[in-house]
C-alpha positions as CSV (number, residue, x, y, z in Angstrom):
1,X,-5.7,-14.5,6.4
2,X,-6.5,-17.1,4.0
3,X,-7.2,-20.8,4.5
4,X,-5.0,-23.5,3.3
5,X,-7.0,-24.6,0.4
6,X,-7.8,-20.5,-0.4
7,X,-3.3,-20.3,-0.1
8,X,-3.0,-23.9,-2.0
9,X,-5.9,-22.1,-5.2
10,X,-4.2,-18.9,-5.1
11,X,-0.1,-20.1,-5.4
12,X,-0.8,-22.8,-7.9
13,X,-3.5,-21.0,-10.4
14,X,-0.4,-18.9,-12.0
15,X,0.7,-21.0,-14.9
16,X,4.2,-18.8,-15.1
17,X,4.4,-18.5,-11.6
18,X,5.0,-15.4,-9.4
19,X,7.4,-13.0,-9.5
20,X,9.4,-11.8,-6.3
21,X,10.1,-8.5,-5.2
22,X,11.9,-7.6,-2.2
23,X,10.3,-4.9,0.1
24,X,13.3,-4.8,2.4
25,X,16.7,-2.9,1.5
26,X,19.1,-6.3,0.4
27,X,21.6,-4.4,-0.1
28,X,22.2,-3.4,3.6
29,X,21.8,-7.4,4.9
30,X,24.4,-8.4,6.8
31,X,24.0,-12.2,4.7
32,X,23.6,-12.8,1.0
33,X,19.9,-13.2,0.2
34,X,18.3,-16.1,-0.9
35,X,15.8,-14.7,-3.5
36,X,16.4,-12.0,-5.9
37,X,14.6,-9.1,-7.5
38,X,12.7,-10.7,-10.2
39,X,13.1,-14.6,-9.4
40,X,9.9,-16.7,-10.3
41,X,8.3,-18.6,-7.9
42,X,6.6,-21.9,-8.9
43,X,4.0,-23.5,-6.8
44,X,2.8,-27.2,-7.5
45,X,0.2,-28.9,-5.0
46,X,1.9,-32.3,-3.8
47,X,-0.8,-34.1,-2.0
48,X,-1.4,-31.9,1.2
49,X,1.7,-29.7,0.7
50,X,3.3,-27.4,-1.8
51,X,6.4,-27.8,-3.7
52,X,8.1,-24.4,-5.0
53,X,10.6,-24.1,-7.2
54,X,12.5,-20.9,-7.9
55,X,14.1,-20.1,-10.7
56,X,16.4,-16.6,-11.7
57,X,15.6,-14.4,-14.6
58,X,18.5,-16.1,-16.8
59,X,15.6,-19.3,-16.2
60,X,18.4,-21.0,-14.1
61,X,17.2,-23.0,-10.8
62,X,18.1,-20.7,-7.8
63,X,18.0,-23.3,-5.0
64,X,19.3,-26.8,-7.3
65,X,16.1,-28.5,-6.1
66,X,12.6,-27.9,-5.2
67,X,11.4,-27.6,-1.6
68,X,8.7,-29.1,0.1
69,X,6.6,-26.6,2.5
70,X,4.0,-28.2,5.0
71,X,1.2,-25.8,6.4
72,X,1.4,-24.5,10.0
73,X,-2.2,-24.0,10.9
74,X,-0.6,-21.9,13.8
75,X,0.9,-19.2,11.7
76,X,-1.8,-19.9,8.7
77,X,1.2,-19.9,6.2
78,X,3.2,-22.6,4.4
79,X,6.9,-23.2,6.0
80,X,10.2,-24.9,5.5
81,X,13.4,-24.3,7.6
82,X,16.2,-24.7,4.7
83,X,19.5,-22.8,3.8
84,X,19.7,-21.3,7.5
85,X,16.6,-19.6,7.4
86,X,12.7,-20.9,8.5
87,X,10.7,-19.7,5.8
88,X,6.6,-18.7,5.5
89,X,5.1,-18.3,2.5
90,X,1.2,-17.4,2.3
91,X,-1.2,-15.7,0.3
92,X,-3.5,-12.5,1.0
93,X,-6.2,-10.9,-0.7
94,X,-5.3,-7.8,-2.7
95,X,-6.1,-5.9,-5.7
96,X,-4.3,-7.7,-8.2
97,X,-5.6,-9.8,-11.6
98,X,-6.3,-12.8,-9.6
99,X,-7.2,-11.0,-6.4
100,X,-4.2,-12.5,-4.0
101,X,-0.8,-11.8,-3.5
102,X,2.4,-14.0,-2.6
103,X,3.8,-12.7,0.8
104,X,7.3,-14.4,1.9
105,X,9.1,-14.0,4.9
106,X,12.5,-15.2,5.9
107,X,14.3,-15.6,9.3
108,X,17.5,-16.2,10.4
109,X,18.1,-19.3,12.5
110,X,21.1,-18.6,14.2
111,X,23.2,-15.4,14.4
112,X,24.4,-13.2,13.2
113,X,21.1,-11.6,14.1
114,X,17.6,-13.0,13.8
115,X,15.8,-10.3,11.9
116,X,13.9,-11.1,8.8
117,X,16.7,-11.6,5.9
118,X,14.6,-10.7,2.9
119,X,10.8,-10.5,2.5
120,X,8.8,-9.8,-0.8
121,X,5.7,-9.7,-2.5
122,X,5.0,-11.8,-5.9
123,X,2.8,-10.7,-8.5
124,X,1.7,-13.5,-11.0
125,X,3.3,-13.5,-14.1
């Protein structure tokens, strides 16, 4: 796992951002996703948190605004509850150009069921 200021380095040094992929079937969800196959995901540092803005391959905003995610030290990720889902985003070492990779998760709040809605990886742009 990374540390805060290894997640905060690694999400912000992409200057076009990252670029989501789903690793989970969305077609088979029983609700409409929130991100989409090939959405860019922004990261600016706002004093101790991150801001992320995501925005659709047509360049339009896919959430109207950006949203501010505090870090849980207990899950070593950044997190917002928003749009009926509490959301962690973090960063992991891989073999990539800059060496990390964007991991999301997403999980239902309330039923219909609670398993994760859509997760992905990002790959800087």
């Amino acid at each position: 796992m990374a540390t805060k200021v290894q997640t905060v380095s690694a999400l912000t040094t992409p200057q076009n951002g990252w670029t989501f992929t789903p690793t989970t079937d969305v077609k088979q969800l029983l609700r409409r996703p929130v991100f989409m196959q090939g959405d860019n995901f922004l990261f600016t540092s706002v004093g101790d948190n991150l801001a992320l803005r995501v925005v659709d391959t047509g360049g339009k905003q896919v959430l109207g605004k950006d949203l501010l995610l505090g870090w849980d030290p207990a899950t070593e990720a950044f997190t917002v509850t928003a749009y009926g889902r509490h959301m962690e985003i973090r960063a992991s070492p891989a073999n990539t150009g800059l060496g990390w990779r964007l991991k999301y998760q997403g999980v239902y709040e309330a039923e219909p069921h609670l398993a994760p809605d859509e997760g992905g990886d990002g790959d800087p742009k």
